[in-house]
C-alpha positions in Angstrom: 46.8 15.4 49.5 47.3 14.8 53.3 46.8 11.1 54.7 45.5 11.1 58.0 43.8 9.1 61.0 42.1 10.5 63.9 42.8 8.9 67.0 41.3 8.3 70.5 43.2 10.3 72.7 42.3 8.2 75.5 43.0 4.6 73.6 44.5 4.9 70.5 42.1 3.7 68.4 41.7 4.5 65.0 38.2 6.3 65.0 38.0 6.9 60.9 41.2 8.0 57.7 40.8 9.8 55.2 42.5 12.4 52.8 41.9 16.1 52.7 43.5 18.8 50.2 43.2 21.5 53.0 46.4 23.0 54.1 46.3 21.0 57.9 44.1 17.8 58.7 43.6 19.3 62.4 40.4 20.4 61.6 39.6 16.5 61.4 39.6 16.0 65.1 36.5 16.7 67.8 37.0 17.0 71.5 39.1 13.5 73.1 40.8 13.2 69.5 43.9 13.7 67.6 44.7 13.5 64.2 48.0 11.9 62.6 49.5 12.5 59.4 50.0 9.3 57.5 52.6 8.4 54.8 50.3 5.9 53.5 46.8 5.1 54.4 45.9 2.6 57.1 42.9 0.9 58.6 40.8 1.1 61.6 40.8 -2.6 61.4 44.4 -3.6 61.5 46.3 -0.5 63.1 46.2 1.6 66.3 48.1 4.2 67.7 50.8 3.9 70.9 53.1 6.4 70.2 53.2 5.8 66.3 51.0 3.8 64.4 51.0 0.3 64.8 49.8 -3.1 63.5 47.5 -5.4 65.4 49.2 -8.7 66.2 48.0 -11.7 65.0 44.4 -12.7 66.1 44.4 -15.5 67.6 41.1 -16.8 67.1 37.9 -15.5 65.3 36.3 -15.0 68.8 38.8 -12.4 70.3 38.3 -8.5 70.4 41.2 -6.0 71.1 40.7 -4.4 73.8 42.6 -0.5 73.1 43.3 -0.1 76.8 45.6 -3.0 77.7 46.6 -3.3 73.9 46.4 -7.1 73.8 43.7 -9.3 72.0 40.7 -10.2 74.5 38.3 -13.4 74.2 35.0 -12.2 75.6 33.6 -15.4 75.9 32.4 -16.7 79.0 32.6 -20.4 80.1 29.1 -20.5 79.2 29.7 -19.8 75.4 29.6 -22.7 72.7 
């Protein structure tokens, strides 16, 4: 069985993984993606791509977001947020 993620080709975000039997996992990918072949399955919610795949850094609070562009972890709140 094949591992793979598909990727944003414009972030590197992990859009879904999964496993296939067929001969390639290209056929995973739609237009603005690309697929990688895994060793061992990851997740959406702790890996990304940049250039391989990679783990997300420690969050540092429960109120931050990652934000796929900059690759850095983002709190969205505003000074008007509890």
């Amino acid at each position: 069985m094949i591992l793979f993620a598909v990727c944003s080709k414009e972030t590197g975000q992990i859009l879904r993984v999964g496993g296939t039997n067929e001969p390639s996992a290209e056929g995973q990918a739609s237009q603005g993606e690309f697929v990688v072949v895994l060793d061992y399955l990851v997740s959406d919610e702790t890996h990304y791509w940049d250039g391989g795949i990679v783990e997300f850094p420690p969050k540092p609070s429960p109120h931050h977001v990652w934000d796929f562009s900059k690759k850095v972890w983002h709190d969205p709140r505003t000074q008007d947020d509890p």
